[in-house]
C-alpha positions in Angstrom: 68.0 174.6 173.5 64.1 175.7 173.7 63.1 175.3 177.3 59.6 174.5 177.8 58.1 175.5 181.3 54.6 173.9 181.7 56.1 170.1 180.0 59.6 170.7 182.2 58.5 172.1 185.4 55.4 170.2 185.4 56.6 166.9 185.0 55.3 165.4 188.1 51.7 166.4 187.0 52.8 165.2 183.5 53.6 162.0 184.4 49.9 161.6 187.3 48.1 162.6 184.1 49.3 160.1 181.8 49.1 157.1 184.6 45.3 157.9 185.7 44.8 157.6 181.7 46.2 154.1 181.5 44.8 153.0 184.6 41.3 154.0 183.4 42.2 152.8 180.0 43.1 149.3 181.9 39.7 149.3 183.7 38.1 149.6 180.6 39.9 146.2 179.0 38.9 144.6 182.1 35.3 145.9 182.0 35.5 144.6 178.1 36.2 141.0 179.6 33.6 141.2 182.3 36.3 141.0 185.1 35.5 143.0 188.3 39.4 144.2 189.1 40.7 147.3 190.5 44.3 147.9 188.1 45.3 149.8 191.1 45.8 146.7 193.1 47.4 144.9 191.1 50.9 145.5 192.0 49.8 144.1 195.7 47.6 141.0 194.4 50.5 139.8 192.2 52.9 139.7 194.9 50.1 137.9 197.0 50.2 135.6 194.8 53.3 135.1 193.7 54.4 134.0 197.2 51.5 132.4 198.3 51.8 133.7 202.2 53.2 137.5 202.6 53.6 140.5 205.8 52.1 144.0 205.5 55.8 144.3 205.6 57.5 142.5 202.8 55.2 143.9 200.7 56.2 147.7 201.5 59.8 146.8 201.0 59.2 144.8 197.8 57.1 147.3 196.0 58.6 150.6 197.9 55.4 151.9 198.6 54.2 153.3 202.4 52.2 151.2 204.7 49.2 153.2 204.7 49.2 152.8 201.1 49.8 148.7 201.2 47.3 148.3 204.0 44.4 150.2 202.2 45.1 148.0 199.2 45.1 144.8 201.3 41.6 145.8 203.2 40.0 146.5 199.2 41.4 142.9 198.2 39.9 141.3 201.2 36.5 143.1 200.9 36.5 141.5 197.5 37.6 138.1 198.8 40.5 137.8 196.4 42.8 137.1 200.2 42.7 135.8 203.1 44.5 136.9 206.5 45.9 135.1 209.4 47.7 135.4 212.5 51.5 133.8 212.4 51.6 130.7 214.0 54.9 131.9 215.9 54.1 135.9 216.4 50.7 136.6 216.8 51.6 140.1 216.3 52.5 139.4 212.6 49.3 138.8 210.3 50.0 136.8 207.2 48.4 137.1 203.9 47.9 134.7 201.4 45.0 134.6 198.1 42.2 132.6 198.3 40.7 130.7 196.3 38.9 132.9 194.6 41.6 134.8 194.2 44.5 131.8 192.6 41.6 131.8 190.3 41.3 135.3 189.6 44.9 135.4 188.9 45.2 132.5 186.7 42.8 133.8 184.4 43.9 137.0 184.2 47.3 135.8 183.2 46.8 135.8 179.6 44.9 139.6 179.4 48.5 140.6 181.7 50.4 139.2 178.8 48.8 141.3 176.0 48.7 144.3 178.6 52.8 143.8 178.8 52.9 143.3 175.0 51.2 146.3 173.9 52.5 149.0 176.8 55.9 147.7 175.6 55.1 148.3 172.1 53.7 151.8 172.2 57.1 152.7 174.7 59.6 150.6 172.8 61.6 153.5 170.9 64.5 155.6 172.1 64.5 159.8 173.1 66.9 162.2 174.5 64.6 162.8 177.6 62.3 161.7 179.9 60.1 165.0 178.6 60.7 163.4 174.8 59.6 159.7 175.8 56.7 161.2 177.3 56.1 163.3 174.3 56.2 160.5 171.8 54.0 158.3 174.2 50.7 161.1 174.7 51.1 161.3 170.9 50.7 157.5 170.6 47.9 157.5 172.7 45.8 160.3 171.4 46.3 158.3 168.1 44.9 154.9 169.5 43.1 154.2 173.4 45.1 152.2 174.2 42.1 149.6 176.0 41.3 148.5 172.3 44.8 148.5 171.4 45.2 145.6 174.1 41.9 144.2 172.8 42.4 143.7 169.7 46.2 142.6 170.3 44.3 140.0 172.7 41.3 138.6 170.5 43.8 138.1 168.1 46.7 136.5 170.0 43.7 134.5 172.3 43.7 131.3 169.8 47.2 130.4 171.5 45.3 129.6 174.6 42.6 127.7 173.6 43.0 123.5 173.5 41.2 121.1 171.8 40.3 118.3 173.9 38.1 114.8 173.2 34.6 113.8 174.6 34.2 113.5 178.0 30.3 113.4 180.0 30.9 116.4 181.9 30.3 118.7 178.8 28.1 116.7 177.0 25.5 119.9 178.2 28.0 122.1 176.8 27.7 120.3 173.4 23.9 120.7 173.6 23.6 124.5 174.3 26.0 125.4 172.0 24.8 123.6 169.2 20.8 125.2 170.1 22.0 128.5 170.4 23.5 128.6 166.9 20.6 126.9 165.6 18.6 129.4 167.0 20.2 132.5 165.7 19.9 131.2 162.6 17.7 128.6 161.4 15.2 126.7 163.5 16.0 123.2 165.5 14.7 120.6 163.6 13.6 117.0 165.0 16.8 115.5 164.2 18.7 118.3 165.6 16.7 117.8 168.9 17.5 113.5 168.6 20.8 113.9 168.8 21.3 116.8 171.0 19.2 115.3 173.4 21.3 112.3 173.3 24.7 112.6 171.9 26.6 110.0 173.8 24.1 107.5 172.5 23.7 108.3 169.0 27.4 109.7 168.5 30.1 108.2 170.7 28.4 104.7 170.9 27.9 104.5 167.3 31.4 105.4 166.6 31.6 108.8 166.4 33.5 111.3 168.0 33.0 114.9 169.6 35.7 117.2 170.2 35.8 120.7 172.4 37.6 123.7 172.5 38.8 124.6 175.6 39.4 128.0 176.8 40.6 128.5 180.7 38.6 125.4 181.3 35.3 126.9 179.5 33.8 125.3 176.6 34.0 127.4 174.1 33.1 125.5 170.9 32.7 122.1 169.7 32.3 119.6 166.6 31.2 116.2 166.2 32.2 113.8 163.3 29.5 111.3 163.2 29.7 107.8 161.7 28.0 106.9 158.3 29.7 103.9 157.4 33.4 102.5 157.7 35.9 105.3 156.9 32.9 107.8 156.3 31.8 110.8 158.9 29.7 113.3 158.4 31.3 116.9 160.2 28.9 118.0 162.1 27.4 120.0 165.1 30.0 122.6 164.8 29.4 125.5 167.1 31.4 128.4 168.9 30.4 130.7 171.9 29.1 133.9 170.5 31.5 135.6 172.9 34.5 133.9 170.9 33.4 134.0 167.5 35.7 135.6 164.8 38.7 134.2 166.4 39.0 131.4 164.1 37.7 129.0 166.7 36.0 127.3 164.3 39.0 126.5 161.4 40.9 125.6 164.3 37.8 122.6 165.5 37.6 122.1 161.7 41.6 121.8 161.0 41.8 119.2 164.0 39.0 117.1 162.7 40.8 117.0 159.4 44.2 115.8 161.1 42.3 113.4 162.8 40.8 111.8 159.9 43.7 112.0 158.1 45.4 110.1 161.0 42.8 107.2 161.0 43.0 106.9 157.3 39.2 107.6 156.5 38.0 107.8 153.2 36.3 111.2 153.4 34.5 113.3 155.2 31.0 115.3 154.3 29.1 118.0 155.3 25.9 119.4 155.2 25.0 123.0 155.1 23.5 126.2 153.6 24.2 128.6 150.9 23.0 131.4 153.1 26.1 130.9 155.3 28.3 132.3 152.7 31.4 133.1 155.1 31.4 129.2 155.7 31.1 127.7 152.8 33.8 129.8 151.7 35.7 128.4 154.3 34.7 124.6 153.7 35.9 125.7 149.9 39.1 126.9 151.4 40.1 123.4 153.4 39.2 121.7 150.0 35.8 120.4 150.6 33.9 120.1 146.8 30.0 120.5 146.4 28.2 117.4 146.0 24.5 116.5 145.0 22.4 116.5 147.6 20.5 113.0 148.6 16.8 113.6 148.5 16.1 111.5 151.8 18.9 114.5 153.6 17.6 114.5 157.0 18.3 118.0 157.5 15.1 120.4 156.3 17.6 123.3 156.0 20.4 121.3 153.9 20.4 123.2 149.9 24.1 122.0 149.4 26.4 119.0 150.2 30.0 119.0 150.7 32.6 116.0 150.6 36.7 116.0 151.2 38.8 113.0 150.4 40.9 113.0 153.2 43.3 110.0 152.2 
């Protein structure tokens, strides 16, 4: 059997190289999601966590790792206020270690972005070899194909629509409804007067008068919402439909649109129109694709930018 000296012999350099390249490949995803987290300390925070109140100690025997090691980890996750440390209440020699606030939420939010991490290191290391040397092989080769940060982004933009909820109207993000709705406006058309009388108002001129509003909800943000305002008994008009930049092309959108179907299906409503323009070609194709026909427009539209009308029988 060949016997190669620099891969064989210089395993243990091997194997530093390829872990500083994920770890820096990590950093990068986090950077990507605007999340100020050393991967290095991750090991340590997750244990934090996981056990709510931790020793120096416990933490060296559960991970194997030295106590200088542990304790320099520890001091970078309290600089960054992600733990908090106290005196035992029996030894005073003993200091227990818990997260804080900041840092439970830290850690719940990064939950999700773990899960695609796990998914896609499992992937690109889920196949068999005759030796460590081999495994390592096939693995370098993977990732000089791919980097593997936008290998875990794009796994996690696409699998992200599993976490998002869509909740009902409540006052708290009534300000969410407005600055979502103006921003898309803004990027592309201009805010009209009635844009501005509703939006200034919503709870008034939607929910009072029948209508309803609906959010998506992503780790407790806002990240999209849709109204279906009342025209007459069994008729709404979907409206006000509008997703966080940051989250568009995740489908955000069908999914608002797919629930306010369902739910006028549920009620048994006659129909449901739209109003919209030919220049947004992606979503008229959409509104085509859930079923919704073109319509002739009413000349008294109060909508300056409406050149097309859309209806959908929903019963």
């Amino acid at each position: 059997m060949e016997f190669n000296i620099d891969k064989e012999i210089g395993l243990g350099s091997r194997l530093k190289r390829t872990s500083d390249l994920m770890m820096k490949e990590i950093r990068e995803v986090y950077l990507h999601y605007s999340y100020d987290f050393d991967p290095y300390l991750f090991p340590v925070f997750a244990i934090i966590n996981k056990n709510e109140e931790i020793t120096t100690k416990d933490i060296c025997e559960t991970l194997s790792v030295s106590q200088p090691a542990i304790t320099q980890a520890i001091y970078k996750l309290k600089i960054r206020g992600l733990i908090e440390i106290a005196a035992d209440n029996t030894d005073k020699r003993k200091k227990n270690i818990s997260p804080s606030v900041k840092g439970k939420s830290l850690y719940k939010s990064l939950i999700p972005l773990w899960k695609s991490m796990d998914s896609c290191v499992k992937r690109i290391t889920h196949y068999t070899s005759d030796s460590l040397i081999e495994h390592l092989d096939k693995l370098e080769e993977i990732l000089q194909q791919q980097k593997l940060s936008k290998m875990i982004i794009q796994y996690h933009d696409e699998n992200k629509l599993e976490d998002i909820d869509i909740i009902r109207f409540h006052p708290k993000y009534i300000n969410a409804f407005k600055e979502l709705n103006l921003e898309w406006l803004k990027a592309y058309f201009v805010v009209e007067p009635y844009d501005i009388k509703i939006l200034e108002n919503a709870e008034n001129h939607i929910i009072n008068k029948g209508g309803y509003i609906f959010f998506a909800r992503h780790n407790e943000n806002i990240v999209g919402t849709v109204a279906l305002i009342k025209i007459r008994e069994g008729v709404y008009e979907l409206s006000k439909m509008a997703v966080s930049p940051k989250h568009r092309g995740l489908k955000i959108g069908q999914k608002l649109m797919q629930y306010a179907i369902d739910f006028a299906r549920d009620n048994k409503w006659e129909k449901l129109i739209l109003y919209s323009n030919t220049k947004l070609e992606n979503a008229i194709h959409i509104y085509r694709k859930y079923g919704f026909k073109e319509v002739t427009v009413e000349e008294d539209c109060v909508y300056l930018r409406c050149n097309i009308k859309m209806e959908l029988p929903v019963q």
